[in-house]
N, C-alpha and C positions, 0 to 999 in steps of 0.2 A: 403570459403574464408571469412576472414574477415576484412574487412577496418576498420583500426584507425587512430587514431591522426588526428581527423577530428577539426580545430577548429570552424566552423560553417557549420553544417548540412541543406541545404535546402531541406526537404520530401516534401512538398507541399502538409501536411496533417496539416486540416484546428483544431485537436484538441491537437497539438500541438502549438496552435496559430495561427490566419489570420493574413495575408493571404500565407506567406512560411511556416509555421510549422518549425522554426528551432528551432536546437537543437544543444549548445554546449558542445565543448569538447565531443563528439561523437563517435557514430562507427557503421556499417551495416554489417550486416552478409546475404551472398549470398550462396545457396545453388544450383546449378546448373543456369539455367539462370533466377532463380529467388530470392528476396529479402522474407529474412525469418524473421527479426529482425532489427528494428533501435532502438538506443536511446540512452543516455547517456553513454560514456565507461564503466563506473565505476558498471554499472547495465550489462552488456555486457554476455549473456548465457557462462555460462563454459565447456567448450572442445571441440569448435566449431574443426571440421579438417577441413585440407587442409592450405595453406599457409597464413602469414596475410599480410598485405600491411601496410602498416603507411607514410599516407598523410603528415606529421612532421607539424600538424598545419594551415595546408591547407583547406581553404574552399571547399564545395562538394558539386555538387548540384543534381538533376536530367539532363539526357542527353537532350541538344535542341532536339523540335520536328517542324521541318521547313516544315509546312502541306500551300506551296503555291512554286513548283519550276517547271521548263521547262527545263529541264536536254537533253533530247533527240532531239537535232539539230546537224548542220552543217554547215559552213562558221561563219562570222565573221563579224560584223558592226561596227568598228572601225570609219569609214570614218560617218557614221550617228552620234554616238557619237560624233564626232570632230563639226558637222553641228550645233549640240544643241548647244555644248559651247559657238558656235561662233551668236545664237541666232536663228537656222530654229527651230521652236516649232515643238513640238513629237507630232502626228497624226495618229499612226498606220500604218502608212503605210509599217514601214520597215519589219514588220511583213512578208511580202511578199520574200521580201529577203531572209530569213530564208526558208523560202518554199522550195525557188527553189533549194536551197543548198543542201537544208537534201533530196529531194525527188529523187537530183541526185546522191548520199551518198551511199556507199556500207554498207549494214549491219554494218560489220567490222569497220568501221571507226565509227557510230553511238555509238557499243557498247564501241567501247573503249573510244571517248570522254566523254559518259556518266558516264564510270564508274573512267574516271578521277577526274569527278567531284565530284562523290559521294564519293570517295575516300576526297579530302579535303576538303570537306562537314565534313566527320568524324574527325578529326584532330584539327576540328575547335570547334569540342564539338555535332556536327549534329549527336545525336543515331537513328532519324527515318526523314525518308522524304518521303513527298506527290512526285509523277511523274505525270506530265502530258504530252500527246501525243499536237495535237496543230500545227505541219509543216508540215503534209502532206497534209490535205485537201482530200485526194482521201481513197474511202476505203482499200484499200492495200495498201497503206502509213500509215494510221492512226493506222491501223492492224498490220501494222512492228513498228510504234513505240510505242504500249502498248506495244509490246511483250520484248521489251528493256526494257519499263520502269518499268517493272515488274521483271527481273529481277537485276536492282537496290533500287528500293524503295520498300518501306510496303506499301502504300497507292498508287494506282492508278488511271488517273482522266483522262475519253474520253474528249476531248479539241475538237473536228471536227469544233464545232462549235466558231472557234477563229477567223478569220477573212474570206468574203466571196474570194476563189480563183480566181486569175486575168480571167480565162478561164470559169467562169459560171458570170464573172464582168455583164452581162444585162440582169442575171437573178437570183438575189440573190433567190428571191422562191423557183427557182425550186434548188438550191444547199440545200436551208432548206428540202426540199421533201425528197434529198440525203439525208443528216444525218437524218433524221428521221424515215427513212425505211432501204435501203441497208446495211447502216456505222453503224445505230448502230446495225442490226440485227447482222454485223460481230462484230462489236468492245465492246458490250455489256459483251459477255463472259469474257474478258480479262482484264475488270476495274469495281473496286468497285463505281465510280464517273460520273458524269455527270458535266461539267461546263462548261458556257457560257459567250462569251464576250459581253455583253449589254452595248451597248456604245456607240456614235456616231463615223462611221466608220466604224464599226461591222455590230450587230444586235440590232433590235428595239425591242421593249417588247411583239409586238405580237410573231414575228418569234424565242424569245428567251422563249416565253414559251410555242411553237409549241415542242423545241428542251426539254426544262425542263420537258414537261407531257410527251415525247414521254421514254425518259428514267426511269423516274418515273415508268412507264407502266410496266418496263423492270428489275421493283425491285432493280434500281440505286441508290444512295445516289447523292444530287444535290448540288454545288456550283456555285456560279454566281462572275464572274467578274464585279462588278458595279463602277459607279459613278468615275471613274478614270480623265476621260476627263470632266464632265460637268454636270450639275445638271440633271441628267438621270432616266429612272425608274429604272434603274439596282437592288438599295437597295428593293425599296418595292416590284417588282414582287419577291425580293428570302423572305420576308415577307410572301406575299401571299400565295407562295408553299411550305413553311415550309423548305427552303433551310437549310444544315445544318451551310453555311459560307456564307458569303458575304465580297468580296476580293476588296483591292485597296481605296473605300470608300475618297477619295479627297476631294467630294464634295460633303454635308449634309446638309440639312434643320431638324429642331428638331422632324418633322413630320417622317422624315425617322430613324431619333433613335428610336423615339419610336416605329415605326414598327418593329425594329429589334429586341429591346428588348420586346415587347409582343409575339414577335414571337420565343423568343430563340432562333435568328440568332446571330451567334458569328461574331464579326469585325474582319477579318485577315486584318491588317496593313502593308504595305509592306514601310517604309521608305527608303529605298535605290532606289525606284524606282520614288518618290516624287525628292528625291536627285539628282537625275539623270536626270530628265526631266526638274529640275526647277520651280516643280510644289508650290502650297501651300500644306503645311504641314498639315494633317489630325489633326483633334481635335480629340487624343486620350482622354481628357481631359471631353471633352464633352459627349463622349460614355459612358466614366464610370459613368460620374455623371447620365445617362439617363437609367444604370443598363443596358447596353449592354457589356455581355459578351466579352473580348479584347484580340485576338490571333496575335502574330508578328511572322511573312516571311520573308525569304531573297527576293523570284520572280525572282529565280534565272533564267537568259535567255540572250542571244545574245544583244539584243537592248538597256533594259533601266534597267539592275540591275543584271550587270554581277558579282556576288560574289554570294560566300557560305557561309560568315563569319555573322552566328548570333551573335556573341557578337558585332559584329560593327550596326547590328539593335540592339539589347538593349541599347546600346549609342546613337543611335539618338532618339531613342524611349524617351529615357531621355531629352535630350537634346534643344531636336527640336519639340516633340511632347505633353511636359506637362506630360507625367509618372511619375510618382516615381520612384528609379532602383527596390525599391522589386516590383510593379507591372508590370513594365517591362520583369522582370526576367521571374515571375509566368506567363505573357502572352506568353514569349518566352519557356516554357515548359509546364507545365497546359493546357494553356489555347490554343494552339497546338493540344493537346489532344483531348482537348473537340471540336474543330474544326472539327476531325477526328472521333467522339465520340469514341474514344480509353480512358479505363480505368487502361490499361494496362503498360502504358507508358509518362513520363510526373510528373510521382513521385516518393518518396522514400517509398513507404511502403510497409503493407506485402502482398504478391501477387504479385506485380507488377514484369513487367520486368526489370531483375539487369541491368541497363542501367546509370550508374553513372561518371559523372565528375568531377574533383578536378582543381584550377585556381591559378598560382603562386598570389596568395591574402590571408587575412586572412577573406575577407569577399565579399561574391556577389556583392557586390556594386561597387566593382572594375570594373567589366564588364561595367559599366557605365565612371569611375571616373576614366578610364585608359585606352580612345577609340583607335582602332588599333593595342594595346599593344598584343602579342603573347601571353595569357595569359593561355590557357591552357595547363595542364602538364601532364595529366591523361584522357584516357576515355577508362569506361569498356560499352560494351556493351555485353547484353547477358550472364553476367557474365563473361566475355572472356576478359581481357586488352589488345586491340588494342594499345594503343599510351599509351607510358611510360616507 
């Protein structure tokens, strides 16, 4: 295949220019579910087969890569939400809620909510997402909902350790004992991921790098929920362990950017979940200048950041958060990536996977400068047009 009539090309190849690599008046050539050729039409390989597409002018970017979402629950917190508007502050608690929902959940209902979701997740521009498990708490819970969330997402993330269960409430330990033996010996298999919610509420930075070494151990890749509720250790223990992300991030002292950035910990940002709680706004602003790598998430879940819609994070991200939209953009796919360390995904170039979007705009900065707007009209993924 080959895509034309691209008016502004985002590959998010840096020698096409920092930090989007674009490239006008465009076009990509896809050869099965991979990208074989970008670049100028007018330079465009001759006899490419297979059918062409012609974007008429239309901006293309790489597909979102939403490497931060909680896809696999059940019930509904509607009534928590209405509490926050009306001013009860968010505390984790409702977390629990969510438990008892999904634990009472027939498979069946799981999967198919899950794959509702995922489903307008893609529509929305989403070509890869992170899943995490996270509402069962018990090992054969947590072991049903890898096995969901793997088969909706690329990326899979053991979550056991998200909040301690009402039923082990006067012995949060020994429930760390549980994930750190039984849950993950079973749930280890079934996810690339390790993440922990270090937080007040949750777990404290001993018991969450009980939980972070034990997967470590296990040949996991580690993410840490930090810093969402309070100036926490969440950021620097995922420093210390050479975490690949460090998610949520609310609240920052300059001691903890630079931790993050000597450490190659990337910032996942989740603004709708900031939004949603009434929190302060995360100093995206502050990261970059501290050369801390900057990845944006929906956190998509039940409680505090019920959506799929990345372009409506790339607009807050602007907005609210100090971005720029092209650095928004590149965090909202790049830098997703590199969250995921996936090289595969997250750009336009050769190798990668043909994973591309096109936006009724003539330039990515609409996703910012048109917030809520339905904007996209194209996503191939896989080389496959899904929506269009």
């Amino acid at each position: 295949m080959l895509v034309e009539g691209i008016g502004e090309l985002v590959t998010n190849d840096p020698s096409h220019g920092p930090p989007l690599g674009i490239v006008h008046d465009a076009a990509v050539a896809i050869d099965g579910d991979r990208i074989v050729w970008t670049g100028p039409r007018a330079r465009a390989p001759e006899g490419i087969p297979g059918p062409a597409l012609d974007l008429d002018g239309r901006a293309a970017l790489p597909g979102f890569v939403d490497a931060h979402t909680h896809l696999v629950f059940a019930g509904d917190r509607t009534e928590e939400f209405d509490a926050r508007m009306r001013g009860v502050p968010y505390e984790a608690g409702g977390i629990r809620a969510t438990v008892d929902a999904t634990r009472a959940a027939p498979d069946e209902a799981l999967v198919q909510g899950a794959h509702r979701l995922a489903g307008e997740a893609l529509r929305s521009g989403t070509t890869t997402l992170e899943v995490k498990s996270g509402y069962g708490l018990t090992v054969e819970d947590e072991a049903r909902l890898l096995t969901i969330a793997g088969a909706v997402g690329d990326e899979v993330t053991f979550l056991g350790a998200h909040v301690v269960p009402v039923e082990c409430a006067d012995d949060p330990d020994g429930y760390v004992d549980l994930v750190c033996g039984a849950m993950l010996d079973r749930c280890a298999p079934l996810a690339g991921w390790c993440d922990v919610f270090c937080d007040r509420g949750a777990f404290d930075a001993a018991q969450a790098r009980r939980v972070l070494t034990a997967a470590r151990d296990r040949g996991m890749g580690l993410r840490v929920h930090a810093n969402q509720l309070e100036h926490g250790p969440g950021a620097q223990l995922a420093a210390e362990l050479n975490a690949a992300s460090a998610d949520h991030l609310t609240y920052l002292r300059s001691e903890d950017r630079e931790a993050l950035a000597a450490a190659n910990v990337v910032a996942t940002l989740l603004p709708v979940a900031d939004l949603s709680t009434r929190s302060p706004w995360p100093d995206a602003r502050a990261l970059l200048d501290a050369g801390v790598t900057v990845a944006l998430a929906t956190d998509c879940n039940p409680g505090t950041s019920f959506t799929t819609s990345m372009p409506i994070v790339v607009a807050l991200a602007v907005t609210a958060m100090g971005m720029t939209p092209h650095e928004a953009v590149w965090s909202a796919t790049a830098g997703g990536a590199t969250s995921l360390r996936r090289t595969d995904v997250g750009r336009l170039t050769v190798g990668a996977r043909a994973d591309l979007i096109a936006i009724d705009g003539p330039s990515c900065v609409h996703l910012a400068y048109r917030p809520g707007v339905p904007l996209i009209r194209t996503v191939i993924r896989g080389g496959e047009v899904v929506v269009g």
